[in-house]
C-alpha positions as CSV (number, residue, x, y, z in Angstrom):
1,X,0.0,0.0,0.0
2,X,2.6,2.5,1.0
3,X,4.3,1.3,-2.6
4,X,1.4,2.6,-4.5
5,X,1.0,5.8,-2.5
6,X,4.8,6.4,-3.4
7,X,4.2,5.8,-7.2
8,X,0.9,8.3,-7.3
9,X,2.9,10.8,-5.9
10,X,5.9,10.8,-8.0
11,X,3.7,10.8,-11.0
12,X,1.9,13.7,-9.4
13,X,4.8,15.4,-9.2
14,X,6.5,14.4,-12.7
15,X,3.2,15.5,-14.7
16,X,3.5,18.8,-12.5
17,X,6.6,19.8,-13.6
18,X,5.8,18.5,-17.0
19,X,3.3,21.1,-17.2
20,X,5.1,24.0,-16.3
21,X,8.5,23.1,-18.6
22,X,5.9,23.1,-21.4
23,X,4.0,27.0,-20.0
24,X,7.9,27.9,-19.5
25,X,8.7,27.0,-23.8
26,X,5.2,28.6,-24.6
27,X,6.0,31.8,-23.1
28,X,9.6,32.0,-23.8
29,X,8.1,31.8,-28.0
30,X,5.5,34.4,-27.5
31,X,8.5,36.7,-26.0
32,X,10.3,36.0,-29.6
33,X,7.3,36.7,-31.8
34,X,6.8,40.1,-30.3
35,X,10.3,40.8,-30.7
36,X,10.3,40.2,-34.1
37,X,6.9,41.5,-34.7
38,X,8.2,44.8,-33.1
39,X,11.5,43.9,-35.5
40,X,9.4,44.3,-38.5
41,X,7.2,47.3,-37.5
42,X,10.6,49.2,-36.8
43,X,11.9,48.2,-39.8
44,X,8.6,49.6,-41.8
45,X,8.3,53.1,-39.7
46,X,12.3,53.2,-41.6
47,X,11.5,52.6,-44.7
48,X,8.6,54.8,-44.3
49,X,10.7,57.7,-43.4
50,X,13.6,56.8,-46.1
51,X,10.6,56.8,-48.5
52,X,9.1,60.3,-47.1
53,X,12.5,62.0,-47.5
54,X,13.1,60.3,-51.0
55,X,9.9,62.5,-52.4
56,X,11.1,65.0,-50.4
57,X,14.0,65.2,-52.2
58,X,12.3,64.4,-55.8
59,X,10.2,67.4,-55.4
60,X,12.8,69.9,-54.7
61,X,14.8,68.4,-57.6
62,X,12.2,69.2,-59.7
63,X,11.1,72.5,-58.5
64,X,15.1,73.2,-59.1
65,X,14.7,71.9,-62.5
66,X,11.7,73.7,-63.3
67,X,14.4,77.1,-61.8
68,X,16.9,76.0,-64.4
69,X,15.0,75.8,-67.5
70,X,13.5,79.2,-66.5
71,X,16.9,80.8,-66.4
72,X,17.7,79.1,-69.2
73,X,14.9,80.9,-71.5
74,X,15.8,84.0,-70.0
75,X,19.3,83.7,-71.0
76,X,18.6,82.6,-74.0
77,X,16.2,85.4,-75.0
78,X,19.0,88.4,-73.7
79,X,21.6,86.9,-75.9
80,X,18.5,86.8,-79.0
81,X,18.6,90.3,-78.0
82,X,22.5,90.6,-78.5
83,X,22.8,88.3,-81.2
84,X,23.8,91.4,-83.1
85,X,26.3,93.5,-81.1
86,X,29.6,93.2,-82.8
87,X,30.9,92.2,-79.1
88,X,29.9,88.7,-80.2
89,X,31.1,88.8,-84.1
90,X,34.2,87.2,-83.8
91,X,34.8,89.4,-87.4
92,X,33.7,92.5,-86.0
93,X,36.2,95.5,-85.9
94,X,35.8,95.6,-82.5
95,X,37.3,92.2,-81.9
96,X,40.3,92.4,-83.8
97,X,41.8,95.0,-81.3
98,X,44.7,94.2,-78.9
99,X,45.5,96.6,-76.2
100,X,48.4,96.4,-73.6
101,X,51.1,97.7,-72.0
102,X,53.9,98.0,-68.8
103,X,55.3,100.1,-66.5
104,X,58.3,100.9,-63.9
105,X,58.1,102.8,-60.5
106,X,61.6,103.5,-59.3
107,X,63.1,104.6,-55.5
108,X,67.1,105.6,-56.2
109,X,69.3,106.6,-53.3
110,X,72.1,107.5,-54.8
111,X,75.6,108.7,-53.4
112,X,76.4,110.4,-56.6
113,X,74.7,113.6,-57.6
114,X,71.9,112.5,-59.2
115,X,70.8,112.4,-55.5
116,X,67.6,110.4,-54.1
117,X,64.3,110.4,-56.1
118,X,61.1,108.5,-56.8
119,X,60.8,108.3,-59.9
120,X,57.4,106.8,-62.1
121,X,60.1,105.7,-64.6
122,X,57.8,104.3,-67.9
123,X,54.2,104.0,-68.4
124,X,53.8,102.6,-71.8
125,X,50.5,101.7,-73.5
126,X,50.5,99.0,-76.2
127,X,47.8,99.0,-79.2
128,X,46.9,96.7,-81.8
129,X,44.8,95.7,-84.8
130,X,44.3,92.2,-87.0
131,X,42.7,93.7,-90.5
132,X,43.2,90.3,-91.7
133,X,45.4,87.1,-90.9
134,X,48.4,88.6,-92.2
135,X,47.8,92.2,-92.5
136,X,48.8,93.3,-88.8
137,X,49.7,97.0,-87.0
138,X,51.2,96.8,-83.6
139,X,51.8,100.6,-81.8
140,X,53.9,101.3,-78.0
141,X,53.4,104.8,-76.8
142,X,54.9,105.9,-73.9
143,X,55.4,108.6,-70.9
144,X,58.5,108.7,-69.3
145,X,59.1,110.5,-65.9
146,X,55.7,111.4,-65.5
147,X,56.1,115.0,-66.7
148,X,56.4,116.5,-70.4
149,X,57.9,119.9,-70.8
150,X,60.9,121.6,-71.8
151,X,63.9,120.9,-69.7
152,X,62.1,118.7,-67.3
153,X,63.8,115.3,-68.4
154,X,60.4,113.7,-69.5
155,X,59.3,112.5,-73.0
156,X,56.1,111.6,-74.7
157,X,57.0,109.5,-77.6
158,X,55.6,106.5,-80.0
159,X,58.2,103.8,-79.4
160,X,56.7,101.6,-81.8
161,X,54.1,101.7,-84.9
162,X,54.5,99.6,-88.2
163,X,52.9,96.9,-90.0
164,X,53.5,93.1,-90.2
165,X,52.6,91.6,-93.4
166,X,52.5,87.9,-93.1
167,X,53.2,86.7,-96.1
168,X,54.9,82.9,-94.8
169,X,57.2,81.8,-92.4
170,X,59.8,82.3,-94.2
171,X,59.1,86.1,-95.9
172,X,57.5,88.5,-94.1
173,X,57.3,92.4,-94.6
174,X,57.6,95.0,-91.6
175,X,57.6,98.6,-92.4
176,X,57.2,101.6,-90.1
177,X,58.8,103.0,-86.7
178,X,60.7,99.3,-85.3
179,X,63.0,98.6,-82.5
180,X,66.5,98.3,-83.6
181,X,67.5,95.0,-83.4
182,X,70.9,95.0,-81.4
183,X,71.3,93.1,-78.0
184,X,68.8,91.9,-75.8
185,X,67.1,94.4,-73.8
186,X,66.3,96.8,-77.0
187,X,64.0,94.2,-78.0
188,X,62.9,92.5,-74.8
189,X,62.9,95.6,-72.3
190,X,59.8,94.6,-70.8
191,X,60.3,95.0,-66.3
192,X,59.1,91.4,-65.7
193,X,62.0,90.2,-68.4
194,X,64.9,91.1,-67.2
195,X,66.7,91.8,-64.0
196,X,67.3,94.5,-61.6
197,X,65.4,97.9,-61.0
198,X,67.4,99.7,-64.0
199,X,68.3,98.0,-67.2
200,X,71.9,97.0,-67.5
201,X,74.2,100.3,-68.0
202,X,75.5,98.3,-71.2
203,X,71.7,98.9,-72.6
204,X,71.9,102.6,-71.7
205,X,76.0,104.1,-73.1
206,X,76.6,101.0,-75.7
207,X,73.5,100.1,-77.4
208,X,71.4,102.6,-76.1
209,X,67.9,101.1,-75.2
210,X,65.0,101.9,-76.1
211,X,66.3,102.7,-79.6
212,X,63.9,103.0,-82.4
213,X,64.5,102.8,-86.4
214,X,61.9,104.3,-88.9
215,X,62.1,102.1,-92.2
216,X,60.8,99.0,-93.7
217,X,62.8,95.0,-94.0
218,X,61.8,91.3,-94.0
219,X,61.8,88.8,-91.0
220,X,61.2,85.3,-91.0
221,X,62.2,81.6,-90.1
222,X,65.1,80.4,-92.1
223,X,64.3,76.9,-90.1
224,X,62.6,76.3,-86.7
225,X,66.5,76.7,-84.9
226,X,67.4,79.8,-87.0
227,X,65.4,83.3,-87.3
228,X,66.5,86.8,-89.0
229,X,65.7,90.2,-89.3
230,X,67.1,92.7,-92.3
231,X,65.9,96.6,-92.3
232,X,66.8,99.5,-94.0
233,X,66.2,102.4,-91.7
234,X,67.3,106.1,-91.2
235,X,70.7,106.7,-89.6
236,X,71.4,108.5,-86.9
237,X,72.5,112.1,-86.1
238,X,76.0,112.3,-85.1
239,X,76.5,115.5,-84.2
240,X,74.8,114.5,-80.8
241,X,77.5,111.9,-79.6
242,X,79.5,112.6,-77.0
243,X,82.3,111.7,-74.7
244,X,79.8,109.7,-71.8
245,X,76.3,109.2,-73.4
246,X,78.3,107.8,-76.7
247,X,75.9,107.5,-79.8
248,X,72.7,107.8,-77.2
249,X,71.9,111.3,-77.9
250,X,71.7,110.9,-81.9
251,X,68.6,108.9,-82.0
252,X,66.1,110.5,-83.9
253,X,62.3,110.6,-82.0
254,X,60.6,112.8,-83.9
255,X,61.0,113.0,-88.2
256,X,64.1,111.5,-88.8
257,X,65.8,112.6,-91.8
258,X,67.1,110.1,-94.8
259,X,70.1,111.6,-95.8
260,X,72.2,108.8,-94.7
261,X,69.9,105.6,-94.3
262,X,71.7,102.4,-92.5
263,X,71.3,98.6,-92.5
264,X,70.6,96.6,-89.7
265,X,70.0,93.4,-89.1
266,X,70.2,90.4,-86.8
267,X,70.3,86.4,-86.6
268,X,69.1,84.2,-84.0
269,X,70.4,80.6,-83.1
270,X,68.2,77.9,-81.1
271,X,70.4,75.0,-80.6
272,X,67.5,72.9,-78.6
273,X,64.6,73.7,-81.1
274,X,64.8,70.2,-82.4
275,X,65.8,68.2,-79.8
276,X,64.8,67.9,-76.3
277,X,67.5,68.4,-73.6
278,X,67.2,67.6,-69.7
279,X,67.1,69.9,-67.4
280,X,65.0,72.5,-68.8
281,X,67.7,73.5,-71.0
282,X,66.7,76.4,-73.3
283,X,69.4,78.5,-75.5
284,X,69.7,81.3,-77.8
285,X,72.8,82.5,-79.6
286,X,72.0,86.3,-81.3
287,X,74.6,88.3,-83.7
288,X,73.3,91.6,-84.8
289,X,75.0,94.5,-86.7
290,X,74.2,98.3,-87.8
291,X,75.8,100.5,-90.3
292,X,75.3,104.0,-91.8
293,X,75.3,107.0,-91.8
294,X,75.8,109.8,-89.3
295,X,74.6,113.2,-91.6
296,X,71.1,112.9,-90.4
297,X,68.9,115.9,-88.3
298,X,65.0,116.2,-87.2
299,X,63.1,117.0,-90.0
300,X,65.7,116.9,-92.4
301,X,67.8,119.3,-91.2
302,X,71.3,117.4,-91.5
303,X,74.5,118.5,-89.1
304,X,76.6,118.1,-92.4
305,X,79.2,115.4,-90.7
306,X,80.7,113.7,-93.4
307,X,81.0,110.2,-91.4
308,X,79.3,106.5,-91.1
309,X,79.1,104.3,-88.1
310,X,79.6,100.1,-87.6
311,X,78.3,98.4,-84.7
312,X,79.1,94.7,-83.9
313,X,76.8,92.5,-81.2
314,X,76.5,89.1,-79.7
315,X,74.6,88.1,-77.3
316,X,73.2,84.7,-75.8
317,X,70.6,83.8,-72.9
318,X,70.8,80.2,-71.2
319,X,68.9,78.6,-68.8
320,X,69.1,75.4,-66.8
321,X,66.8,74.2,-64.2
322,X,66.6,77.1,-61.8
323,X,69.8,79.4,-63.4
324,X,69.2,81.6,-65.6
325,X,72.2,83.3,-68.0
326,X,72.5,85.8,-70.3
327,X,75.4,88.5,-71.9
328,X,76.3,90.7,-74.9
329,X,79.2,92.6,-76.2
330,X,79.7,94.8,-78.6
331,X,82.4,97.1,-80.4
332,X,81.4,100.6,-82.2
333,X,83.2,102.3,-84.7
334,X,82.3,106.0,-85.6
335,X,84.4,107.8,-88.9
336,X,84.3,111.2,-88.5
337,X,84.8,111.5,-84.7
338,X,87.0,113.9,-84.8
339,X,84.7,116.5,-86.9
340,X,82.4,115.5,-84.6
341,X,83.8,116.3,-81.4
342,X,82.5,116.8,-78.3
343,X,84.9,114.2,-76.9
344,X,83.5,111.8,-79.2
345,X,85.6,108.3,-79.5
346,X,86.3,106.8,-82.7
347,X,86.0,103.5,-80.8
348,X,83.3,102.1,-77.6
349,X,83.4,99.0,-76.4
350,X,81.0,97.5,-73.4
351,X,80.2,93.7,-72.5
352,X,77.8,92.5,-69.5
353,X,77.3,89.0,-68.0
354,X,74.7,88.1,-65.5
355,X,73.5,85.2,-63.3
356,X,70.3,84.3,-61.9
357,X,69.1,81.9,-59.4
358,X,65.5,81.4,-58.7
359,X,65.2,79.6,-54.9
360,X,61.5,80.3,-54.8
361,X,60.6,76.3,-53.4
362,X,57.4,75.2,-55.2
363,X,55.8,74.1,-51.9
364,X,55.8,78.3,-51.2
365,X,53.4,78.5,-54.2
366,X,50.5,78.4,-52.9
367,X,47.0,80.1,-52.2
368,X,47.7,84.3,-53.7
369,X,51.5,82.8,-54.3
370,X,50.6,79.9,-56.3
371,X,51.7,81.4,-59.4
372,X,54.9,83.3,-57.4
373,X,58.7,82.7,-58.4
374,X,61.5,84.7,-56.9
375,X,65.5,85.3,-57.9
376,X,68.9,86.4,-56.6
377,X,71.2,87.9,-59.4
378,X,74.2,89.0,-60.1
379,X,75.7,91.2,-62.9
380,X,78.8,92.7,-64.3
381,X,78.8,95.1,-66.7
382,X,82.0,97.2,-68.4
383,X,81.7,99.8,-70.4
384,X,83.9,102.7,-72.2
385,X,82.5,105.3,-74.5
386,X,86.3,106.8,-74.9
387,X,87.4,103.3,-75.6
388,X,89.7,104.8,-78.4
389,X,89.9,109.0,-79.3
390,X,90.9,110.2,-82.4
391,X,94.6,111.2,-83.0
392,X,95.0,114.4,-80.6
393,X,91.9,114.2,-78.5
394,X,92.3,113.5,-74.9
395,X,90.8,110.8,-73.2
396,X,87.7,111.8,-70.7
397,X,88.7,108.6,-67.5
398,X,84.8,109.6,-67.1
399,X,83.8,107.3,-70.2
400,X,85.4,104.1,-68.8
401,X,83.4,102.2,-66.4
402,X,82.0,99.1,-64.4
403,X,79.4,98.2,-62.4
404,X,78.8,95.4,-60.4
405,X,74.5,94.6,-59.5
406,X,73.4,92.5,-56.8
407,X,69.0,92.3,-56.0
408,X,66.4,89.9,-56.0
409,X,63.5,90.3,-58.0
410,X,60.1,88.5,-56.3
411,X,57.2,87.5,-58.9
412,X,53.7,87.8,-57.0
413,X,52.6,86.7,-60.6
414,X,54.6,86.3,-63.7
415,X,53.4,89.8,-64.7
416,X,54.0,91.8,-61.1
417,X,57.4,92.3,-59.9
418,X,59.4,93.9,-57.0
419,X,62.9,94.5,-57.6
420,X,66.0,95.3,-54.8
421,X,69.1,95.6,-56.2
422,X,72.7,97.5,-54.5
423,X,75.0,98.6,-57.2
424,X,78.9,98.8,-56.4
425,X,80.0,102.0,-59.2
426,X,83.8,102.5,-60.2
427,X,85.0,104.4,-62.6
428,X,88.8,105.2,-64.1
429,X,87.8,109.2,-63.7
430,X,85.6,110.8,-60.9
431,X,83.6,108.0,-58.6
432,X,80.3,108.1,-59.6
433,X,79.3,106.7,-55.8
434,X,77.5,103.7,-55.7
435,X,73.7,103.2,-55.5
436,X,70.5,101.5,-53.6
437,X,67.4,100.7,-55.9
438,X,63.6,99.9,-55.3
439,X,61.5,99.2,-58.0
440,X,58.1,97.6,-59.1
441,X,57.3,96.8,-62.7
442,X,54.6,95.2,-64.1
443,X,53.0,94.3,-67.6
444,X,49.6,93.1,-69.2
């Protein structure tokens, strides 16, 4: 009896905890529904919202669309409205127009007795016209010193007018008022292309810079390493040499007289054209020559000097990675120095040589300086307008002098420069004191 009691018990107990194992599994799966019931509702109040914002989105995309096309037709009806201004006739007069031009602000503080001045050295104002593709004029006027009168030192003159008649690469026709094509700085005298505050003193006393030619030659492209120039111009005035400005005074500015025309001419040499080099290697190799007369006054009124002139030039520019070179030299001969006078020489001689080195890192060039560049240079130049006097006439030690230039020039762009420069002056006569420069020169 007590057996059977024992077994109704434990089975009491077994089915018991039976019962709540199974409520226990039944629960624990409703728990897991909801959670994935709730899951799924989450997941749709998401895609709701993503879909909500995607309309959103659509309707200001089209509403922007709708803005575009307007402003589209609106544009499109101002330029129907323009269509015939000659601003947009690529033909029109008004296009074929080029206009230009540079300029130089000088500080000098000088020991010598030119004394301490500012000085707005050049404004010049370039103008051109295309009548055709190969009927061309190209004009410089310029203002020097900033004030025109007699005896006040400044000038208004055309530096440059004549016509380029393209004809092919290898003939080609200028005529008119040209720059003479000696040396380097006559014909590159730009601020931004060349070095120092003042141009080198070999482009002032030996071939006197700017220095312009009336008369009409050919130019042209012998091969794509070799390039000429030829002109037959007016001569100059030699009555207005002298012992320290040598043949600078007898350029003509106004009407030049043709009683005495001259030749000049030039050839240029480009060693690299047709090959490429490392290093950034570029070269040019320049000879250039005058000769003529020197019985030539304004408006035809002629000193009567029975005499002729012959001028001899080289010149080169090189550059190399960051160095930049470049020189000239050349020897004058003047026949009828001695009827001349004025301490004129029969003979000048002048050379220059100059080195450049451009630090400016490129990691510098950035933000307003990403276009900048900056150089250290240094340049010699010798010079002697009394070189050799005619038989009798006394050597002026004045006429025979060096100069060495030290500076920087700093590029904000490659049109904008500031220039510092010290200049150590000697001369065989009278020291002409040495000098401190500040300059800014710019073209467009």
């Amino acid at each position: 009896m007590r057996s059977i009691l024992v077994w109704l018990w434990l089975t009491t107990v077994t089915a018991s905890l039976m019962t709540c194992s199974a409520a226990h599994a039944e629960e624990q799966r409703s728990d897991a529904r909801d959670e994935k019931i709730e899951a799924l509702e989450q997941s749709l109040r998401d895609l709701n919202e993503q879909l909500q914002q995607l309309k959103t989105q659509q309707r200001e995309e089209q509403l922007l669309n709708e803005e575009s096309r307007e402003k589209i037709a609106e544009v499109s009806v101002r330029l129907d409205e323009v269509d015939d201004s000659p601003l947009w006739d690529s033909s029109s007069w008004l296009n074929r127009f080029t206009m230009g031009g540079y300029g130089e602000f000088h500080a000098n503080f000088e020991e010598g007795p030119s004394g301490d001045q500012f000085d707005i050295h050049r404004l010049v104002l370039y103008l051109g016209y295309d009548f055709n593709d190969w009927i061309k004029f190209h004009s410089e006027t310029e203002i020097e010193h900033a004030f025109v009168t007699d005896g006040a030192g400044g000038e208004l003159v055309i530096e440059q007018a004549y016509f380029d008649f393209l004809l092919s690469d290898l003939f080609n026709v200028r005529a008119g008022r040209i720059l003479t094509p000696l040396g380097i700085i006559n014909q590159k005298h730009e601020p931004v292309t060349f070095y120092g505050v003042e141009r080198p003193s070999f482009a002032q006393f030996i071939i006197p810079s700017t220095w312009s030619s009336d008369g009409i030659g050919l130019f042209g492209n012998i091969s794509p390493s070799l390039k000429y120039q030829a002109y037959v111009v007016n001569g100059l005035n030699g009555s207005k040499f002298n012992a320290l400005s040598g043949i600078r005074a007898g350029r003509i500015k106004e009407r030049p007289g043709l009683h005495d025309a001259a030749f000049t001419g030039r050839l240029d040499y480009f060693p690299f054209a047709l090959r490429e080099v490392p290093f950034g290697q570029w070269l040019r190799l320049g000879v250039s020559t005058y000769a003529g007369g020197i019985d030539n006054g304004n408006q035809g009124k002629d000193p009567g000097i029975n005499g002729d002139i012959q001028i001899y030039s080289a010149d080169f520019e090189y550059t190399v990675s960051r160095l930049d070179f470049r020189g000239a030299v050349a020897f004058e001969s003047i026949d009828g120095a001695e009827q001349i006078g004025n301490g004129t020489a029969e003979e000048i001689f002048g050379w220059y040589l100059e080195g450049a080195y451009r630090f400016w890192p490129d990691k510098w060039k950035t933000g307003k300086l990403r276009n900048s560049d900056a150089a250290f240079f240094v340049r010699y130049d010798d010079f002697d307008t009394q070189y050799s006097m005619p038989s009798g006439v006394p050597k002026n030690p004045n006429g025979d002098r060096n100069e060495i230039t030290v500076g920087m020039n700093f590029y904000l762009t490659p049109n904008v420069v500031l220039k510092a420069d010290y200049q150590f002056r000697d001369s065989e006569g009278d020291d002409p004191g040495d000098a401190v420069n500040f300059g800014i020169g710019w073209v467009f």
